[in-house]
C-alpha positions in Angstrom: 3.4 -12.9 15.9 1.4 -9.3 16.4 4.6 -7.8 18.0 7.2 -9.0 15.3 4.7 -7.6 12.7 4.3 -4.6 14.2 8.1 -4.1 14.4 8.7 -5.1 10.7 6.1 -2.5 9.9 8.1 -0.1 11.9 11.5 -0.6 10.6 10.6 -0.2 6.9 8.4 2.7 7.9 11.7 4.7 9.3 13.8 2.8 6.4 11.6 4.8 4.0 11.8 8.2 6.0 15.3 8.1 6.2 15.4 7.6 2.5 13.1 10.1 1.7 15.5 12.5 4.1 18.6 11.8 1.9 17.3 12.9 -0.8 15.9 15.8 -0.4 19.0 16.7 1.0 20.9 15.5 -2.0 18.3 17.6 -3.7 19.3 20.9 -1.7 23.0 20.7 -2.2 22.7 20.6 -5.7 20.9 23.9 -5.5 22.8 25.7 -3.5 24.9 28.4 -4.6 22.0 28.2 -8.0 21.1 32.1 -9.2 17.6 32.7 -7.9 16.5 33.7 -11.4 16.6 30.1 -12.3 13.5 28.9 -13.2 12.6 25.4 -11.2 12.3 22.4 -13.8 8.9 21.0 -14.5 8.9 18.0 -14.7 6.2 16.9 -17.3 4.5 13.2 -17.0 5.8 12.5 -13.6 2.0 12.1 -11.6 4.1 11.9 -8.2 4.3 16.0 -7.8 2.9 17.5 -4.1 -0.8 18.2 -4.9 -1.6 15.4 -7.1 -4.5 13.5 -6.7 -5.3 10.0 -7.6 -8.1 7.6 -8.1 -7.4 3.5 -7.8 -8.8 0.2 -8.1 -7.3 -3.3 -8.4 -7.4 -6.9 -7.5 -5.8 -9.2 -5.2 -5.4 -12.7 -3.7 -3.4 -13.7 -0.7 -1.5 -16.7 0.0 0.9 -18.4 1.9 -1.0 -19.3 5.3 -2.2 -22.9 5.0 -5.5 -24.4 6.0 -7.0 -20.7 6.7 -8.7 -20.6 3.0 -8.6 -18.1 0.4 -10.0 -14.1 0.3 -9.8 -12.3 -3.3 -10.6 -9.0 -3.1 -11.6 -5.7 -4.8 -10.1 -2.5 -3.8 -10.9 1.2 -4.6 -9.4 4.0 -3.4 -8.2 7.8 -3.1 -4.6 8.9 -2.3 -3.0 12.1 -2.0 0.7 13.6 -2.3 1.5 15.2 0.5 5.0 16.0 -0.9 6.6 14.9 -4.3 6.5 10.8 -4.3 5.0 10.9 -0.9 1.1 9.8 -1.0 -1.0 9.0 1.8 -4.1 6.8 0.7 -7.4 5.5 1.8 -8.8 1.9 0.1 -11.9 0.0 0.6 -12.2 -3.8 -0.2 -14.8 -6.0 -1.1 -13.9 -9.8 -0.6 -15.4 -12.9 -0.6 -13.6 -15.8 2.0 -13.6 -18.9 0.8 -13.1 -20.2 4.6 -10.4 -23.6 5.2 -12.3 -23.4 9.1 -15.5 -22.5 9.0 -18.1 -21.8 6.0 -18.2 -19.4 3.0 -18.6 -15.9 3.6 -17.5 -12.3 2.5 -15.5 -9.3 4.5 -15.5 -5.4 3.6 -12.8 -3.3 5.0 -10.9 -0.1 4.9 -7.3 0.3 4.7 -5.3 3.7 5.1 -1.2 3.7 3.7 1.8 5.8 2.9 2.9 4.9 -0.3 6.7 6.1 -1.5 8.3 6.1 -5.0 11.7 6.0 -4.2 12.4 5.3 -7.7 11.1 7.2 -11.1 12.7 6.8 -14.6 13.7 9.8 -16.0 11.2 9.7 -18.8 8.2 9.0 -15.8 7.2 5.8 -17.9 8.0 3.7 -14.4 7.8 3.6 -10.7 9.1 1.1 -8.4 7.4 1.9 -4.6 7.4 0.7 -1.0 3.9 1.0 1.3 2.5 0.3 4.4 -0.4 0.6 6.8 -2.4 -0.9 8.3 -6.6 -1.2 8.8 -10.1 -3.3 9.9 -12.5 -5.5 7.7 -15.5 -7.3 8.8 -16.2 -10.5 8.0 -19.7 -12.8 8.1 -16.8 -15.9 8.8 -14.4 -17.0 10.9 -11.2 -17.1 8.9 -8.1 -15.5 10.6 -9.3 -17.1 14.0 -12.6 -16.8 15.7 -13.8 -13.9 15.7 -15.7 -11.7 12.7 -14.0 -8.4 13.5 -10.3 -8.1 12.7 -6.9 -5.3 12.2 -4.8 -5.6 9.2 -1.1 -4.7 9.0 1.2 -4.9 5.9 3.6 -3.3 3.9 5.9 -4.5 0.7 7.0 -3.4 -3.2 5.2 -2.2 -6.1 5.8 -0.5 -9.5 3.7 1.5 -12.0 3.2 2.1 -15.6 2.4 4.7 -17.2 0.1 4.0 -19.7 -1.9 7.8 -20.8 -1.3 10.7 -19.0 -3.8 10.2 -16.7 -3.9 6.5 -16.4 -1.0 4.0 -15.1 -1.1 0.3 -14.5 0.0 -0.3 -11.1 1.0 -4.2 -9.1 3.4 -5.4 -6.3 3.4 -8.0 -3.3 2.4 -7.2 0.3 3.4 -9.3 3.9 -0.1 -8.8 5.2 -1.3 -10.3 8.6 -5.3 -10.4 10.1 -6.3 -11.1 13.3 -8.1 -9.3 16.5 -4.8 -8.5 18.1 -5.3 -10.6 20.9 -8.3 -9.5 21.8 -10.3 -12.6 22.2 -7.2 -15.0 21.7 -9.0 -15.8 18.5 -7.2 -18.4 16.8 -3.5 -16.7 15.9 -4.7 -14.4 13.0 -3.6 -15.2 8.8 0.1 -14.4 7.7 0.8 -14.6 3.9 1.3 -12.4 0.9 -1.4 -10.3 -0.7 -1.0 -10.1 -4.5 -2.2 -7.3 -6.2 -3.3 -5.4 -9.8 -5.0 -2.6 -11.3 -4.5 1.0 -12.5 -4.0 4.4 -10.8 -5.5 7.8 -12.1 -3.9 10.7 -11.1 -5.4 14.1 -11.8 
């Protein structure tokens, strides 16, 4: 399950490169042959420009993984744009497990991602994204398996909205697994869907 999850991960991670690729080569075609007087557009509202820095925090839940129990979590985080639409980011996560194995507990964790917004409206009101990374949380339960220390892999969609210049709601799905990687053989590790919402400020 680790290996076909890792090769999902892997395929939308080059999916996403490839489209990045395209465009700024559709980009560059349309400027050739410009006069170098021109002065570049600037694009007001859009919070996706190289430089831009962002604070985050949201919500989520996962589900779909029956008989492990439940984990909602708090996230906060930094991310920067390491080219225009292109963010690399850094979360950490509060949760508490409600376990279906073993008794109640909580988890902390960090998570690091690429986030890309292939699509942005023209008036930079939406987003639509795709991210993915991966990370570690500890745990005082046995959830995911049997043991307290576990990797976290995911990726999937989100969108944004801008809401004030310096604030837009943010939400989208993840495919997220947990387990030790098969470490200790501890139990098979948690597949399901993390859902998730909050707000994004950019500065």
């Amino acid at each position: 399950m680790w290996t076909r999850s890792l090769g999902i991960l892997m395929i939308s991670v080059i999916f996403c490169l490839i489209y990045s690729e395209i465009g700024a080569s559709e980009l560059l075609e349309l400027n050739h042959g410009s006069s170098k007087n021109i002065k570049p557009v600037n694009r007001s509202g859009d919070s996706f420009l190289k430089g831009t820095e962002e604070l985050h925090a949201y919500a989520s839940a996962i589900a779909g993984d029956s008989g492990k129990g439940e984990m909602p979590a708090l996230h906060v985080g930094y991310g920067y744009f390491l080219q225009d639409r292109l963010s690399v980011n850094i979360d950490i996560l509060g949760a508490y497990i409600r376990s279906g194995i073993d008794d109640n507990g909580a988890a902390i964790g960090l998570d690091v991602l690429l986030r890309e917004h292939f699509y942005n409206s023209n008036d930079g009101i939406w987003s639509i994204y795709f991210d993915a990374g991966s990370g570690f949380q500890q745990q005082s339960t046995n959830f995911s398996g049997r043991r307290h220390f576990n990797f976290r892999l995911f990726g999937g969609f989100g969108g944004t909205m801008k809401v004030f210049n310096n604030m837009r709601m943010m939400g989208g799905v993840r495919y997220l697994h947990i387990s030790d990687a098969g470490i200790k053989g501890g139990g098979g590790g948690y597949d399901g869907f993390m859902f998730y919402y909050g707000a994004g400020f950019p500065f």
